[in-house]
N, CA, C and O atoms as CSV, one atom per row, in Angstrom:
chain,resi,resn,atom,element,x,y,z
A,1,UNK,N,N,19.871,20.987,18.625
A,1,UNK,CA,C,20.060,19.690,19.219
A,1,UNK,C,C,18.888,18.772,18.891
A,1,UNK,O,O,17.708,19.095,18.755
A,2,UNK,N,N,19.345,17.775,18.808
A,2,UNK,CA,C,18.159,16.184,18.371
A,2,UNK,C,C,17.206,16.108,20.175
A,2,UNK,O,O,17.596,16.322,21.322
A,3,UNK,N,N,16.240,15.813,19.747
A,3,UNK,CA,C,15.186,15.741,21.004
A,3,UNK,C,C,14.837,16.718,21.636
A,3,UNK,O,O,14.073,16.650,22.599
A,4,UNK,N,N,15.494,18.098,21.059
A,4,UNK,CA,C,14.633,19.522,22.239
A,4,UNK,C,C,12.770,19.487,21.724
A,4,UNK,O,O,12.095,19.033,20.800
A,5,UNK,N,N,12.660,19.909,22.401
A,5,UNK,CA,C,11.228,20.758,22.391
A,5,UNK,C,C,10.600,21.888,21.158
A,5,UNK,O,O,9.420,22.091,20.872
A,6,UNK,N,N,11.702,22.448,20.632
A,6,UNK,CA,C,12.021,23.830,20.054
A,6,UNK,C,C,11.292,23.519,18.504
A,6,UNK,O,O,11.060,24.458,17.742
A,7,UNK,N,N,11.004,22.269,18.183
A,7,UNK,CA,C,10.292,22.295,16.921
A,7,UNK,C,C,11.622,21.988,15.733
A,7,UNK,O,O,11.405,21.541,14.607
A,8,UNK,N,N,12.863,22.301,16.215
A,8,UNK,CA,C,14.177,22.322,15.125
A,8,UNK,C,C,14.453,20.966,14.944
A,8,UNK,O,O,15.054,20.579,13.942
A,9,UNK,N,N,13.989,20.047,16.010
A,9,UNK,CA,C,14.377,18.563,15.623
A,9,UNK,C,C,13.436,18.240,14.463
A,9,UNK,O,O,13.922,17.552,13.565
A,10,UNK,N,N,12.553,18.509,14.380
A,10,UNK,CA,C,11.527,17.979,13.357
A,10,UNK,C,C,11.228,18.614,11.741
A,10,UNK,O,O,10.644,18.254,10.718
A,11,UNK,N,N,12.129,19.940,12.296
A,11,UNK,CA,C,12.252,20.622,10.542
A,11,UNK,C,C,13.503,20.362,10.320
A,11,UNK,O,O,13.749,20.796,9.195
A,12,UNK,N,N,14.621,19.794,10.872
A,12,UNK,CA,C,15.689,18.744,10.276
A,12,UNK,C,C,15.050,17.549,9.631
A,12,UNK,O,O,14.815,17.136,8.495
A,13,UNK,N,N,14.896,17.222,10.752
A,13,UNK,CA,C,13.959,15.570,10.241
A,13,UNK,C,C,13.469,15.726,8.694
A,13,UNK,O,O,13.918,15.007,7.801
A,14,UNK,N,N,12.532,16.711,8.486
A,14,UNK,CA,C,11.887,16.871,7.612
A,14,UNK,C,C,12.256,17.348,6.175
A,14,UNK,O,O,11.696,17.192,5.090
A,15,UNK,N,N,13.243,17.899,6.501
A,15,UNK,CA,C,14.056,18.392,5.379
A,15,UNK,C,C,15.009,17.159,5.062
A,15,UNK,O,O,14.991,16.669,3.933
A,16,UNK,N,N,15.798,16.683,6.004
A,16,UNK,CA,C,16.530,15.197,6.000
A,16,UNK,C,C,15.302,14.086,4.354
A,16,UNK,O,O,15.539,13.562,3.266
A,17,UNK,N,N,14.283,14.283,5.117
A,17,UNK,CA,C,13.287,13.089,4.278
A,17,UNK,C,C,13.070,13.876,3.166
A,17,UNK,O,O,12.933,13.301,2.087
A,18,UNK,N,N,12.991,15.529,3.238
A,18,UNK,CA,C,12.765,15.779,1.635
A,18,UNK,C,C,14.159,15.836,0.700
A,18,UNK,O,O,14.210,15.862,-0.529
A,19,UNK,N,N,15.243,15.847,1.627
A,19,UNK,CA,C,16.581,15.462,0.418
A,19,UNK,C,C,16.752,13.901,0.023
A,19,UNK,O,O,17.427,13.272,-0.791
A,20,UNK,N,N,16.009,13.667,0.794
A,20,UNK,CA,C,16.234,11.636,0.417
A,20,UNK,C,C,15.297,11.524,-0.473
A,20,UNK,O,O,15.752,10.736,-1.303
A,21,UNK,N,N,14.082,11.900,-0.845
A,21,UNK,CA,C,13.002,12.028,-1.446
A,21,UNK,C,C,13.925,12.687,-3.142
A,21,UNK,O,O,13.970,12.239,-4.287
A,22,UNK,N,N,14.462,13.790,-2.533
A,22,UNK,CA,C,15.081,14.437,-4.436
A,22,UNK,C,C,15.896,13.648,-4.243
A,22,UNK,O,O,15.738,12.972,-5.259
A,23,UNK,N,N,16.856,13.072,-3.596
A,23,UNK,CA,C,17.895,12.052,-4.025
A,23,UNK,C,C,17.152,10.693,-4.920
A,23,UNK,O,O,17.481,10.327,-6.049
A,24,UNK,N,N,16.269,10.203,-4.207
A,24,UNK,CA,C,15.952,8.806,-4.996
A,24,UNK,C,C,15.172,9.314,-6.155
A,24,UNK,O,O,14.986,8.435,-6.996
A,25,UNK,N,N,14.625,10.557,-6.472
A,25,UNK,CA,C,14.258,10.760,-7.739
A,25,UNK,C,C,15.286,11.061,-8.819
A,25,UNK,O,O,15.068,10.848,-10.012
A,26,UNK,N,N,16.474,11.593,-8.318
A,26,UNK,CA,C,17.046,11.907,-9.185
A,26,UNK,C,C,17.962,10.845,-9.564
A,26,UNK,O,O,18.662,10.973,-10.569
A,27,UNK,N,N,18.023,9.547,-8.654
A,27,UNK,CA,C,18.774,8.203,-8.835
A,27,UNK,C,C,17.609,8.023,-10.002
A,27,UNK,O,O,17.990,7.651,-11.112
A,28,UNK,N,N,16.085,8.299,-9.763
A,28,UNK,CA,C,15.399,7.104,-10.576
A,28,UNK,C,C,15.760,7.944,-12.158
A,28,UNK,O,O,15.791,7.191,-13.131
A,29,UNK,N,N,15.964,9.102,-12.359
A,29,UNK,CA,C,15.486,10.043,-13.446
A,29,UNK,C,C,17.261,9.469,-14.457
A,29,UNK,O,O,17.601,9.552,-15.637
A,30,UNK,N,N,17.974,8.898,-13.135
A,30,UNK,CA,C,19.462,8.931,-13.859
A,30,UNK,C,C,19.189,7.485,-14.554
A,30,UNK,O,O,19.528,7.295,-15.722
A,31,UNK,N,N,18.703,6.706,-13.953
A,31,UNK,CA,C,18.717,5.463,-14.316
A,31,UNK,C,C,17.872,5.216,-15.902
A,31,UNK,O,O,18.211,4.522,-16.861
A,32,UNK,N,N,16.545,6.176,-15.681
A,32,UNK,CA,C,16.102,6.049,-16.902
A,32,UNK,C,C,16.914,6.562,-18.284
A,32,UNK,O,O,16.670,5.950,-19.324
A,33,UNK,N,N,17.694,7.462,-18.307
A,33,UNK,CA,C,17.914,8.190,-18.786
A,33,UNK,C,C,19.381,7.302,-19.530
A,33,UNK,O,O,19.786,7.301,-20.692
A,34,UNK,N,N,19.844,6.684,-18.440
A,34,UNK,CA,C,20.927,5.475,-18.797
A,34,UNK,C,C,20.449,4.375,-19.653
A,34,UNK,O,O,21.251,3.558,-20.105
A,35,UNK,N,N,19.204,4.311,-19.898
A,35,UNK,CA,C,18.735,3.283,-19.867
A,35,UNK,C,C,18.905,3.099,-21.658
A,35,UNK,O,O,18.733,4.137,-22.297
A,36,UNK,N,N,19.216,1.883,-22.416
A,36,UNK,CA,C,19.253,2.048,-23.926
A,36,UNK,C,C,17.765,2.074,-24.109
A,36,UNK,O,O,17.868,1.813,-25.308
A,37,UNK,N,N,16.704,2.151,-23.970
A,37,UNK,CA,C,15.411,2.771,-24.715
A,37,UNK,C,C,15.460,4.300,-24.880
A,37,UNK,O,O,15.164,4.813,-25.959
A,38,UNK,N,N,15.842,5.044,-23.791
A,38,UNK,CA,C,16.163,6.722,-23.625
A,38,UNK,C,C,17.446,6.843,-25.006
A,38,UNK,O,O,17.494,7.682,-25.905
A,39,UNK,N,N,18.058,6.077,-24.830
A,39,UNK,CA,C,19.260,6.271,-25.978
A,39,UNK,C,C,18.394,6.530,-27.074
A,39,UNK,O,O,17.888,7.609,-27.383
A,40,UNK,N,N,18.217,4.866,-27.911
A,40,UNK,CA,C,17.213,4.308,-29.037
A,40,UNK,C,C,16.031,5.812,-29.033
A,40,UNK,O,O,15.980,6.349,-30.139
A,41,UNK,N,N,15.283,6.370,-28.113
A,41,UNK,CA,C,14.486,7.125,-28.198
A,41,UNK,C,C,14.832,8.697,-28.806
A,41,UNK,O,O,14.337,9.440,-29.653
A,42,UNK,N,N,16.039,8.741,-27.808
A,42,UNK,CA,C,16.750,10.383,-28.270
A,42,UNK,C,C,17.163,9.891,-30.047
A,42,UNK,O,O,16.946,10.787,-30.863
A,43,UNK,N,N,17.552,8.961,-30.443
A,43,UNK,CA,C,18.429,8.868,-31.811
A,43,UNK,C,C,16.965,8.669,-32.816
A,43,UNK,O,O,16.940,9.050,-33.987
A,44,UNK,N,N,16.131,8.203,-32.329
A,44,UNK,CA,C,15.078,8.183,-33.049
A,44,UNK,C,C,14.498,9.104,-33.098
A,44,UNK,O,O,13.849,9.334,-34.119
A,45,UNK,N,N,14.491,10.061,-31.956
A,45,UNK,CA,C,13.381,11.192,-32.297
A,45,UNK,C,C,14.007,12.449,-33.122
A,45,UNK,O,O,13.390,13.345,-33.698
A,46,UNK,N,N,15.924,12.180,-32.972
A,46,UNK,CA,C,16.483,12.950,-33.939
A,46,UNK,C,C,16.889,12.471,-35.080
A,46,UNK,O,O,17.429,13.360,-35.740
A,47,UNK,N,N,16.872,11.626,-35.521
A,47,UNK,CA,C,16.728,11.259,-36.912
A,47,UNK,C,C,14.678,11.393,-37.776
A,47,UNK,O,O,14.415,11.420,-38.978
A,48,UNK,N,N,13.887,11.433,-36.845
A,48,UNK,CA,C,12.584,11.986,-37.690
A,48,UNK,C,C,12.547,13.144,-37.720
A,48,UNK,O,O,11.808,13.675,-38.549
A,49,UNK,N,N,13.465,14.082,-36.675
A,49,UNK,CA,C,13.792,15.571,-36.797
A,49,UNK,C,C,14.140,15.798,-38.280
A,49,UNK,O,O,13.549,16.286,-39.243
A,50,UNK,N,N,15.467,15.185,-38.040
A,50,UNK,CA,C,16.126,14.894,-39.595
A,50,UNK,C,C,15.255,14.909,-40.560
A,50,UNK,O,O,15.100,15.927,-41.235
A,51,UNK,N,N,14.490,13.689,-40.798
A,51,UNK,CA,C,13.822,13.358,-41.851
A,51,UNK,C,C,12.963,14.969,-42.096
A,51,UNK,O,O,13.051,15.768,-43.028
A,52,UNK,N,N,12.269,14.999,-41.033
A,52,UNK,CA,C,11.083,16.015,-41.236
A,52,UNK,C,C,11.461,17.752,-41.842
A,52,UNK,O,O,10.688,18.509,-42.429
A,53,UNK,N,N,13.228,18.049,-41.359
A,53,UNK,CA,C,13.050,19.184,-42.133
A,53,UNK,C,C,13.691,18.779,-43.190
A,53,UNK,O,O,13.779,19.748,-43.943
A,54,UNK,N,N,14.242,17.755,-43.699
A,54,UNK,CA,C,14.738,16.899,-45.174
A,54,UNK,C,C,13.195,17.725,-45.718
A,54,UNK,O,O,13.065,18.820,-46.266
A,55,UNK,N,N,12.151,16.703,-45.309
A,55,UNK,CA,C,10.844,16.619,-46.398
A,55,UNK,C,C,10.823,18.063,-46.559
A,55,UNK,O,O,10.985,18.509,-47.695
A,56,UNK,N,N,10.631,18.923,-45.500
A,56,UNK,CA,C,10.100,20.519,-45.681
A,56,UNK,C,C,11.105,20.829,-46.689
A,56,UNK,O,O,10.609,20.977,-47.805
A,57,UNK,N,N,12.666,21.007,-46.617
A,57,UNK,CA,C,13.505,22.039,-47.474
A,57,UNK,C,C,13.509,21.135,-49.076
A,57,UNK,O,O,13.886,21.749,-50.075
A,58,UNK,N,N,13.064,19.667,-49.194
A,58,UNK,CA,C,13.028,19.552,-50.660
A,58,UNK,C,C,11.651,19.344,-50.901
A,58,UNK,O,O,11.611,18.635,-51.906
A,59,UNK,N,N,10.730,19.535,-50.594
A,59,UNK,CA,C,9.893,19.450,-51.101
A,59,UNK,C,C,9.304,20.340,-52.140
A,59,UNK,O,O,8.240,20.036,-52.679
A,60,UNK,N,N,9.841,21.237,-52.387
A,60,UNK,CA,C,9.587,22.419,-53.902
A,60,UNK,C,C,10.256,21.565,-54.746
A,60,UNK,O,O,9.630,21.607,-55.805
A,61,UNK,N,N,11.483,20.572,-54.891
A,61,UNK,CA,C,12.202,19.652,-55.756
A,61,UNK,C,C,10.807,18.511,-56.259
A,61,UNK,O,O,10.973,17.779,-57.235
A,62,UNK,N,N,9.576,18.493,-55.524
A,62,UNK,CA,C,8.949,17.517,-56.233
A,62,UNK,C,C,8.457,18.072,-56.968
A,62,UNK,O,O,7.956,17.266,-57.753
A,63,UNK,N,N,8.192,19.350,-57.341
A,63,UNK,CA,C,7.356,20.541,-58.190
A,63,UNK,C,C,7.966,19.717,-59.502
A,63,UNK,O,O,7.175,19.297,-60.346
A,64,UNK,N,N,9.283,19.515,-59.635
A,64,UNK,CA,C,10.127,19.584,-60.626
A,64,UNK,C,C,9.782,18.389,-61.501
A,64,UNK,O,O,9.708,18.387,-62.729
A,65,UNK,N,N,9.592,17.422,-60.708
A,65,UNK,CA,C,9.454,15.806,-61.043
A,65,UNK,C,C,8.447,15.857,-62.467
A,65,UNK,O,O,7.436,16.547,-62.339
A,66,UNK,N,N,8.627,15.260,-63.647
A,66,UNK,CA,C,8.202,15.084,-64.791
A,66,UNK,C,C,6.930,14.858,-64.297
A,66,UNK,O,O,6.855,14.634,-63.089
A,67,UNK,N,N,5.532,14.869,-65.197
A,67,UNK,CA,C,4.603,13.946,-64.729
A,67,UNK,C,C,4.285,13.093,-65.361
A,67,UNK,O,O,4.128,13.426,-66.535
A,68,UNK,N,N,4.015,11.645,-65.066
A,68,UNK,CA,C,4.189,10.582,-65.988
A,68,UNK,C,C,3.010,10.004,-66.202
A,68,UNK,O,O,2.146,10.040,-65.326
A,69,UNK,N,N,2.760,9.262,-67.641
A,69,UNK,CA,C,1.321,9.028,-67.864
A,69,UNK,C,C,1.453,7.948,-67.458
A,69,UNK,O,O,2.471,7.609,-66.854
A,70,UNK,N,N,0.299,7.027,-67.729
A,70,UNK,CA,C,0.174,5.516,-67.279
A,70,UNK,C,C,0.361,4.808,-68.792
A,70,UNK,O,O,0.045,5.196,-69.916
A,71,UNK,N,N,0.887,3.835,-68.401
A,71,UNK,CA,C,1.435,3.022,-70.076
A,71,UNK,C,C,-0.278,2.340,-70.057
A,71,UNK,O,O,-1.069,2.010,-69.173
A,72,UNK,N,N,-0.281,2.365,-71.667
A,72,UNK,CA,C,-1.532,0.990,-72.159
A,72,UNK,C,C,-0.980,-0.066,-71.678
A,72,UNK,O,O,0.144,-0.440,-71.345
A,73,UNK,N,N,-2.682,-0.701,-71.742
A,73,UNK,CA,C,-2.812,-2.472,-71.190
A,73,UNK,C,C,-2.083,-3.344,-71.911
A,73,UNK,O,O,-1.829,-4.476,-71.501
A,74,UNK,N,N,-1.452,-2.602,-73.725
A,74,UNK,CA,C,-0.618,-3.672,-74.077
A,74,UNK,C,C,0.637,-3.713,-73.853
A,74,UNK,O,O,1.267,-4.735,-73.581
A,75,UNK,N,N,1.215,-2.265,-73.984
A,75,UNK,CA,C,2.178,-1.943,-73.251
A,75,UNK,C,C,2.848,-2.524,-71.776
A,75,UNK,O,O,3.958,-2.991,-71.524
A,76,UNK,N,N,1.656,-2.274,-70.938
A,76,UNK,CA,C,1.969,-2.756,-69.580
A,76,UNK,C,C,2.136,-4.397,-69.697
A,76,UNK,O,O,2.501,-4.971,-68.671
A,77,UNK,N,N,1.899,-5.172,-70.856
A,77,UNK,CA,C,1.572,-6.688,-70.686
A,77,UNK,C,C,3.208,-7.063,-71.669
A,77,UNK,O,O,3.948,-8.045,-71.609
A,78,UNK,N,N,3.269,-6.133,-72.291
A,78,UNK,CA,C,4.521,-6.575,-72.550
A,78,UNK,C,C,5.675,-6.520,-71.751
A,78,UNK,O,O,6.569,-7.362,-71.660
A,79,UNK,N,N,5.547,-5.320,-71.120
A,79,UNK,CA,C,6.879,-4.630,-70.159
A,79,UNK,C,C,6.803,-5.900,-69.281
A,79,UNK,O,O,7.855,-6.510,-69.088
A,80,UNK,N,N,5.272,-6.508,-68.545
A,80,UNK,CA,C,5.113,-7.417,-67.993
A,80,UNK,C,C,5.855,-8.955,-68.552
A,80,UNK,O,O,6.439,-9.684,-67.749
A,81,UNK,N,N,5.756,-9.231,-69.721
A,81,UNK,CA,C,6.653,-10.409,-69.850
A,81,UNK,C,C,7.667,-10.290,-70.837
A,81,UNK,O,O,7.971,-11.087,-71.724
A,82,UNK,N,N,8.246,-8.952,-70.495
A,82,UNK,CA,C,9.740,-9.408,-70.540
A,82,UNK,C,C,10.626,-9.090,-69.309
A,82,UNK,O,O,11.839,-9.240,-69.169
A,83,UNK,N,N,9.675,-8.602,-68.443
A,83,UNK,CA,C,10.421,-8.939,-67.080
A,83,UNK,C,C,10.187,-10.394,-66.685
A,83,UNK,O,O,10.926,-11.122,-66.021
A,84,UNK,N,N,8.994,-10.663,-67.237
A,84,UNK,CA,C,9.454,-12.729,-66.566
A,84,UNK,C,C,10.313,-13.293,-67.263
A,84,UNK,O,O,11.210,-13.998,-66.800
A,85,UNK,N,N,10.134,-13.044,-68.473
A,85,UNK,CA,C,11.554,-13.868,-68.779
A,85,UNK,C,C,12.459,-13.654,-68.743
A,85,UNK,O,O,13.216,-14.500,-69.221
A,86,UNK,N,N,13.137,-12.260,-68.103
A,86,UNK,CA,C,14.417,-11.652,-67.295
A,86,UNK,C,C,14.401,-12.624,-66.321
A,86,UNK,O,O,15.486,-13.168,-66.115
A,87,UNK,N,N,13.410,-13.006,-65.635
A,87,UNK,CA,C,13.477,-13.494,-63.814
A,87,UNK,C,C,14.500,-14.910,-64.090
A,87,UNK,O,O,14.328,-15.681,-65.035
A,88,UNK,N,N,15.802,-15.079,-62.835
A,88,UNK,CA,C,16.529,-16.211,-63.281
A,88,UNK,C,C,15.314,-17.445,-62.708
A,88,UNK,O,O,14.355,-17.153,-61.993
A,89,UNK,N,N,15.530,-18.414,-63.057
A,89,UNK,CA,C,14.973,-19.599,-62.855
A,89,UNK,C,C,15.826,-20.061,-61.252
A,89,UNK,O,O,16.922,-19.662,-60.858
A,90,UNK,N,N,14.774,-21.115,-60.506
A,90,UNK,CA,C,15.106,-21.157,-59.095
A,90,UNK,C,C,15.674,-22.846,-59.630
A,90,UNK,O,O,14.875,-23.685,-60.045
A,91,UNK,N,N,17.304,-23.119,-59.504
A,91,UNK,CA,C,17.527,-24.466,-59.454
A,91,UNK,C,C,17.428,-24.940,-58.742
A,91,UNK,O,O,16.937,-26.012,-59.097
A,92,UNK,N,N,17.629,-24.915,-57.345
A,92,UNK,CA,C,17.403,-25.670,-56.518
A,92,UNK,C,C,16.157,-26.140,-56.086
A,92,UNK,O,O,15.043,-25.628,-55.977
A,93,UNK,N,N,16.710,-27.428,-55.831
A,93,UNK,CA,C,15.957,-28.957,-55.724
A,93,UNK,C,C,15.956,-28.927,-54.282
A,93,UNK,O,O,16.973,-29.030,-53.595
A,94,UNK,N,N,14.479,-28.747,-53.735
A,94,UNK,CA,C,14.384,-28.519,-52.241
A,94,UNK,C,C,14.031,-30.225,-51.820
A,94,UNK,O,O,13.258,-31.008,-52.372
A,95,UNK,N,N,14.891,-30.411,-50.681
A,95,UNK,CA,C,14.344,-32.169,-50.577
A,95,UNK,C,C,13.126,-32.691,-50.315
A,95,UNK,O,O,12.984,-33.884,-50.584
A,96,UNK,N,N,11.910,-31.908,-49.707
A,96,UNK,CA,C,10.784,-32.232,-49.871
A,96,UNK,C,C,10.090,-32.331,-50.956
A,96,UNK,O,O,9.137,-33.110,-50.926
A,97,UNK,N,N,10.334,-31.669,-52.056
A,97,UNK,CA,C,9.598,-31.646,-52.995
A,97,UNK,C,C,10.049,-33.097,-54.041
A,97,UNK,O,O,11.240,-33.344,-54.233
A,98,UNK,N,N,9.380,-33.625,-54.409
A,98,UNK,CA,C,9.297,-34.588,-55.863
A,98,UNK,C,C,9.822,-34.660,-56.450
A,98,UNK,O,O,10.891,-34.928,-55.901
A,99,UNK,N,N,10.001,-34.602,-57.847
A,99,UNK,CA,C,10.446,-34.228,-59.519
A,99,UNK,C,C,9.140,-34.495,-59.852
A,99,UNK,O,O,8.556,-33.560,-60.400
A,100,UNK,N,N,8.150,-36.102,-59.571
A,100,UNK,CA,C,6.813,-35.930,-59.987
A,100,UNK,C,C,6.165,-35.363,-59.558
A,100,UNK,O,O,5.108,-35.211,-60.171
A,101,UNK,N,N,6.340,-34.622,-58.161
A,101,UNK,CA,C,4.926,-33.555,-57.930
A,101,UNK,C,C,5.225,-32.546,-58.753
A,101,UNK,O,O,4.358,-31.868,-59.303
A,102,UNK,N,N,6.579,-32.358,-58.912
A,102,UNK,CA,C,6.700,-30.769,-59.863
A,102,UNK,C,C,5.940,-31.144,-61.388
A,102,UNK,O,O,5.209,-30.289,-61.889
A,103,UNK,N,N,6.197,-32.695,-62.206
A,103,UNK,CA,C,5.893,-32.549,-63.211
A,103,UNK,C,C,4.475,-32.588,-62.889
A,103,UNK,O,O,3.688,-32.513,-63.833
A,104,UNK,N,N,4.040,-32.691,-61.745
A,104,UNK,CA,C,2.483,-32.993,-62.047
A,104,UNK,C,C,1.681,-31.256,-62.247
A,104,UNK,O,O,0.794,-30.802,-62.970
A,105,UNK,N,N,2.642,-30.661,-61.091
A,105,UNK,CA,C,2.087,-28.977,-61.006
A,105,UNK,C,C,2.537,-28.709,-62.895
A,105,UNK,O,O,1.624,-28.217,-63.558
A,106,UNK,N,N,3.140,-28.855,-63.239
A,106,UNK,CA,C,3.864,-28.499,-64.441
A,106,UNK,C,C,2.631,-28.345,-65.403
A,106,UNK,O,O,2.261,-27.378,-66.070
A,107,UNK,N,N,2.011,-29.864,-65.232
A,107,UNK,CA,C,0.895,-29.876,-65.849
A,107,UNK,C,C,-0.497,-29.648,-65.786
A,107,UNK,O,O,-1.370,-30.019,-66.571
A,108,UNK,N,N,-0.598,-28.901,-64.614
A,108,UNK,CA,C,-1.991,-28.236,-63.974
A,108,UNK,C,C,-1.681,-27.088,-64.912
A,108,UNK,O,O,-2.449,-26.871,-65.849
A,109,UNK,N,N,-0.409,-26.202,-64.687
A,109,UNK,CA,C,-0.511,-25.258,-64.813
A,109,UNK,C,C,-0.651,-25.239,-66.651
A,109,UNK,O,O,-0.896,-24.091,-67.020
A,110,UNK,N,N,-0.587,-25.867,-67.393
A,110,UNK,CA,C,-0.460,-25.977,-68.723
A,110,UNK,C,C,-2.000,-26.090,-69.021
A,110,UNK,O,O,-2.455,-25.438,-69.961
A,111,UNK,N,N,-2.605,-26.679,-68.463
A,111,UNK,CA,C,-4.289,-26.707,-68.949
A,111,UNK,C,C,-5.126,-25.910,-68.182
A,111,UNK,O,O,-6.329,-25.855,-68.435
């Protein structure tokens, strides 16, 4: 009974406050867990899972990889411009800009 003497009202009581106590933790533990960062977090930490035994099981495949020298300075200067003159040209005419400021850069860059 509630209000005896006997000490039983107060280890109800007490037990009462420690199930309300695991209840609101386990509201708070649900909520986080709902939460899209816990999502984003679980998918992220299993996709670097992923990644990480990827790297371990191929990594004897880099053994394999040719080894490549470094090209000469003339070499590298050619490979270098004939990729610029691969690069397409930018037509567009942005409205801030000129036609004479361009011819003027045109001609910085020439001397």
């Amino acid at each position: 009974m509630k209000g005896t003497d006997d000490g039983s009202g107060y280890s109800e009581q007490s037990e009462n406050a420690e199930l309300r106590r695991e209840l609101e933790s386990l509201k708070e533990f649900v909520g986080k867990l709902a939460q899209a960062s816990s999502i984003e977090h679980i998918f992220t930490k299993g996709f670097d899972d992923i990644k990480d035994q990827l790297e371990d099981k191929l990594a004897p495949l880099r053994a394999l990889a040719p080894v490549r020298a470094a090209l000469p300075e003339t070499a590298a200067a050619s490979l270098r411009d004939i990729r610029l003159s691969l690069k397409r040209p930018n037509f567009n005419l942005d409205e801030t800009k000129s036609i004479a400021s361009d011819d003027q850069s045109a001609k910085e860059q020439a001397s």
